[in-house]
N, C-alpha and C positions, 0 to 999 in steps of 0.2 A: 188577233187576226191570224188565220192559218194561208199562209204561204204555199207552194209548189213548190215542193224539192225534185232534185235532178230524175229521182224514178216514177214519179207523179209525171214531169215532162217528156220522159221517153217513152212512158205507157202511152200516155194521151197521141204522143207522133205515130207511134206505129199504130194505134186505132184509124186515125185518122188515115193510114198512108191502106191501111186491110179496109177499109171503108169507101175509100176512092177505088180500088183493086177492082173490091166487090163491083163497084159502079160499074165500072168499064168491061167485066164480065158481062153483068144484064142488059146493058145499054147495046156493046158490039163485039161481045163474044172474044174480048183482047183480053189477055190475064199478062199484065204487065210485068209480075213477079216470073211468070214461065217463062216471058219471053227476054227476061235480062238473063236471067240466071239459070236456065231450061227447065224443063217442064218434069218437076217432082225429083228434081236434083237433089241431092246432099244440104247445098246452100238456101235453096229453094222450101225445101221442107224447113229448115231448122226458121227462117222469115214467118211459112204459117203457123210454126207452133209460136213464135213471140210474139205477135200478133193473137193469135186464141189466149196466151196468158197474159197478154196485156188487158186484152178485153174484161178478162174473167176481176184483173184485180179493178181493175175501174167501178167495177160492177159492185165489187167493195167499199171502195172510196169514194162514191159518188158525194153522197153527205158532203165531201171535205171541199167540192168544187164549188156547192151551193152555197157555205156558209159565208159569210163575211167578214 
């Protein structure tokens, strides 16, 4: 049985936290990430890019979530 190890679980949070983001962009125009940490900041970009490379390994591992 394949487990979730520690990078499996912080990919999966930051999909999930760029996923909600996304939400609350299309729904009302709030980008939660600009508004903590400002809009295309230093801190701010370095959130979207581990968010797009979290995405991207999920997109890898997916297989690993499905198995049993």
């Amino acid at each position: 049985m394949n487990k979730l190890n520690g990078l499996d679980w912080t990919t999966l949070v930051l999909a999930i936290i760029g996923g909600l983001n996304w939400g609350l962009v299309g729904l009302f125009k709030f980008d939660l990430v600009a508004t903590i940490f400002g809009s295309m900041s230093v801190l701010s970009r370095i959130i979207y890019v581990l968010v797009g490379v979290s995405a991207l390994y999920l997109v890898f591992v997916v297989g690993k979530f499905a198995r049993k």
